[in-house]
N, C-alpha and C positions, 0 to 999 in steps of 0.2 A: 353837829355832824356826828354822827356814828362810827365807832371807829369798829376795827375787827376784833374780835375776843382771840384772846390770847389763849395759844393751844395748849391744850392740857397733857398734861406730865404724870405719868404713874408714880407710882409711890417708889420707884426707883429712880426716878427722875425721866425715862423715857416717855417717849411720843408714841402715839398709836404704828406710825411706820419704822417707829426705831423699835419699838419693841417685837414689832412682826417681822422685823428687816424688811418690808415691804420694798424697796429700791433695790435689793439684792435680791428677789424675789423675781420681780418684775427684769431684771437681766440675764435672766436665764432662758429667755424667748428667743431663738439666734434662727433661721431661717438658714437654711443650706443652697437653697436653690438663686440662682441671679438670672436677672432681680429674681428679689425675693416674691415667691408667689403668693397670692392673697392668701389662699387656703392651707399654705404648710403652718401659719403658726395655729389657726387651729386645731390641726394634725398635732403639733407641740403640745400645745395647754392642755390637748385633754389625758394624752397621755403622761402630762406629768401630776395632771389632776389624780390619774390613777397612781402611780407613785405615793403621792400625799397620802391616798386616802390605803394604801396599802401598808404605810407603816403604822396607820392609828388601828387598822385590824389586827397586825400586830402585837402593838400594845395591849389590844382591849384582849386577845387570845392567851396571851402571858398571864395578864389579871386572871382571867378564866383560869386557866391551869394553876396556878397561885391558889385561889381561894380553894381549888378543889383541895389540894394538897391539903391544908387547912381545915378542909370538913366543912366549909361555908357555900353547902350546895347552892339557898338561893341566890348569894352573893355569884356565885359563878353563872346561875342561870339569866341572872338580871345583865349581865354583862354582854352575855351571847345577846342578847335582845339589841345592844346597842351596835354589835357585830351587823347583827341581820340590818339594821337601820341601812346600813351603809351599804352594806350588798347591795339592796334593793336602788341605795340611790346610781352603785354600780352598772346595774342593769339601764337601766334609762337612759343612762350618761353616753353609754356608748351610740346611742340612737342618733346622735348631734351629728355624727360622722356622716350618717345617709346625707346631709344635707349639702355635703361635697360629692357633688355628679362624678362618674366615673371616667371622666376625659379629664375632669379638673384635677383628679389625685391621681393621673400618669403624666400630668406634668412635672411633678416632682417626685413622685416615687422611684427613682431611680438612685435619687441622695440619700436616701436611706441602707443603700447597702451597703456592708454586709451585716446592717441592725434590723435587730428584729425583736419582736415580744418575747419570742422563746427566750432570751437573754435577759428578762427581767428578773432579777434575783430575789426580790422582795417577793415575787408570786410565786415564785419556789419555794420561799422561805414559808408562808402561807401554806403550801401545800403538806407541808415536809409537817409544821408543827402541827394540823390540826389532825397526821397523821396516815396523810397519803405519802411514806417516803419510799423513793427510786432511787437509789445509790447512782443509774447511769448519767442521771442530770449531774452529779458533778464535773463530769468530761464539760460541760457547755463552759464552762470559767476556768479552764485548765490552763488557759493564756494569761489568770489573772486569778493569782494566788492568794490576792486576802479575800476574796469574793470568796474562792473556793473554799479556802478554810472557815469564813461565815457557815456557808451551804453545810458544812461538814457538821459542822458545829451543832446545826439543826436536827443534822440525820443519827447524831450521839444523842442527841438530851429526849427528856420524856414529851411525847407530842399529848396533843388534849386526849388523843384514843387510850392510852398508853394510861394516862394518869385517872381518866373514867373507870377504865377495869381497878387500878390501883384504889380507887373511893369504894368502889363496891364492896374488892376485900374486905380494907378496914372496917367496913359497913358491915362485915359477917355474911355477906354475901359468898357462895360455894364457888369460886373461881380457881382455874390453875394457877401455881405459884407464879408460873411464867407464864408469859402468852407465844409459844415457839412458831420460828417461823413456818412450818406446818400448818400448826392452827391459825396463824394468820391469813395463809391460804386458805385456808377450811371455812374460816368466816368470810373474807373476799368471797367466794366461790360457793357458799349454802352448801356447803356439802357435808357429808354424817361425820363424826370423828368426835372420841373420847372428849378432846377438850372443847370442840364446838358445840355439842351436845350441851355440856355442864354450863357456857356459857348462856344458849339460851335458856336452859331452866331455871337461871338466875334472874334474866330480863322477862322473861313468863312470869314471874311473880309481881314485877314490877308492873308489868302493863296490864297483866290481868287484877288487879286492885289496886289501879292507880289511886284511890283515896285515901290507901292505908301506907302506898308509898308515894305520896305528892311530891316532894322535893325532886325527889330521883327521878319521875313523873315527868316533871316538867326539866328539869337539866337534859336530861335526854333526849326530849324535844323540840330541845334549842340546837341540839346536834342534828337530827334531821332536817330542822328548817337550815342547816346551814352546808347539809349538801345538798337539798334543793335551791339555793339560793346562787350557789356555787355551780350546780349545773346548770340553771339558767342564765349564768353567766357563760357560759361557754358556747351553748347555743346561740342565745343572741348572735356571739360572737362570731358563730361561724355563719348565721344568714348574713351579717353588715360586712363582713368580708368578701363574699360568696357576690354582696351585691355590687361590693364596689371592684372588685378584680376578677373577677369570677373564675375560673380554675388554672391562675398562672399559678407559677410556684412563689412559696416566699421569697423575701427577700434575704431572709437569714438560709435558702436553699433549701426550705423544708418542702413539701406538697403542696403547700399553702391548704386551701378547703379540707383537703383530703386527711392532714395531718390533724389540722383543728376538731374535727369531727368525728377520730379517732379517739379521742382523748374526753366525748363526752360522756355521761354517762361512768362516768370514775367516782365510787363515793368513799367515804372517807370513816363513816358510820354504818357501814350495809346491815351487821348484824342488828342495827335497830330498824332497820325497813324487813329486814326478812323476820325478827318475834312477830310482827303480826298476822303471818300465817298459820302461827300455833296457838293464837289466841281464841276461847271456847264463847260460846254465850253464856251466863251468868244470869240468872235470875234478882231483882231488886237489887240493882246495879242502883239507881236513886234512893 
């Protein structure tokens, strides 16, 4: 007779569920609605799926900003790579939702209030480091003071934008000592100004002989694919919304559609989408 193989133990002595806390993991699935509706805990899992996968974006954006500090452009470019992985798998993920018809998610959309995505701190914190930061998101966690001072925390330290012009410097690249808030405008906004100016004729050298600046080359075009990745999240987001509720307001009291849709099209890198309207043709470019 065969008996069962005894479960294996890491090298710290756990189990594949003890060392995942799998059981602790698996009780975080709690259903608001009675009975509980079929389709709220997939409404749960996938938004805690995004939780999960927003603190390993996280992570991997700190490494980013780390290496740059550092001077280890590849290192930072190969990182952003595993960012976009995850973006992209972001994007799809939310598609699972359509598969809840819009009669079945106002059965229990109502236990939802007064929660909402706008309150998710981790996509703040997202936002804030790769350099889209808005001092007014702090008011959303005003009720909950270690949140806020996370949030704050974010909007004091250097975001990847922040620490990108800081590589370039040190790189000898012609940048203002500071980047003011001014020229932050000026970049947001393409508009002419002393230190906008200086900034793209830094990234003009950059693009226009991407073979003699590859590193920087490519690091920078891991920033673009990651507000393209980033506003394709948002869209998505606002058709799967649009399709499941269609223009009630949120639940956290926003617009719902209206607010979502606002907010797209926010990039976080512009001045590398606007250098390449200053870039010339070049001859024996191969």
């Amino acid at each position: 007779m065969e008996t069962s193989p005894t479960v294996p133990r890491t090298e710290t002595g756990k189990t594949y569920g003890e060392y995942l806390k799998v059981p602790e993991l698996l009780s975080l699935q709690q259903p608001q609605s009675t009975p509980a509706h079929h389709d709220e805990m997939l409404f749960i899992i996938i938004h805690q799926a995004y939780e999960l996968w927003f603190k390993q974006i996280l992570h991997e954006m700190e490494c980013t900003r780390n290496s740059m500090k550092r001077g280890k452009i590849l290192r930072a470019a190969h990182t952003m790579k595993r960012v976009h992985a995850i973006m992209e798998l972001l994007v799809k993920q939310i598609h699972i939702l359509e598969t809840m018809t819009p009669a079945e998610f106002l059965q229990f959309r109502d236990k939802l209030n007064p929660a909402s995505g706008f309150q998710s701190l981790q996509f703040r914190e997202l936002e804030f480091l790769a350099g889209l930061k808005q001092e007014k998101y702090l008011k959303s966690f005003a009720a909950q003071p270690e949140l806020q001072a996370r949030l704050k925390k974010r909007l004091d330290e250097p975001s990847l934008r922040e620490t990108y012009f800081e590589l370039l410097r040190d790189l000898g690249y012609s940048l203002p000592e500071t980047i003011t808030e001014a020229s932050k405008q000026e970049l947001d906004e393409a508009t002419d100004g002393p230190e906008h100016n200086q900034v793209m004729a830094s990234l003009i050298e950059i693009y226009q002989n991407p073979d003699s600046n590859l590193p920087l080359y490519l690091l920078s075009e891991t920033f673009v694919e990651f507000d393209l990745q980033l506003d394709l999240w948002r869209e998505h987001h606002v058709r799967v919304v649009e399709r499941s509720i269609g223009f009630k307001r949120g639940t956290g009291g926003s617009s719902g559609v209206g607010y979502l849709q606002s907010t797209t099209g926010r990039r976080c890198f512009p001045f590398l989408w606007e250098v390449r309207t200053y870039l010339k043709k070049e001859a024996n470019v191969w």
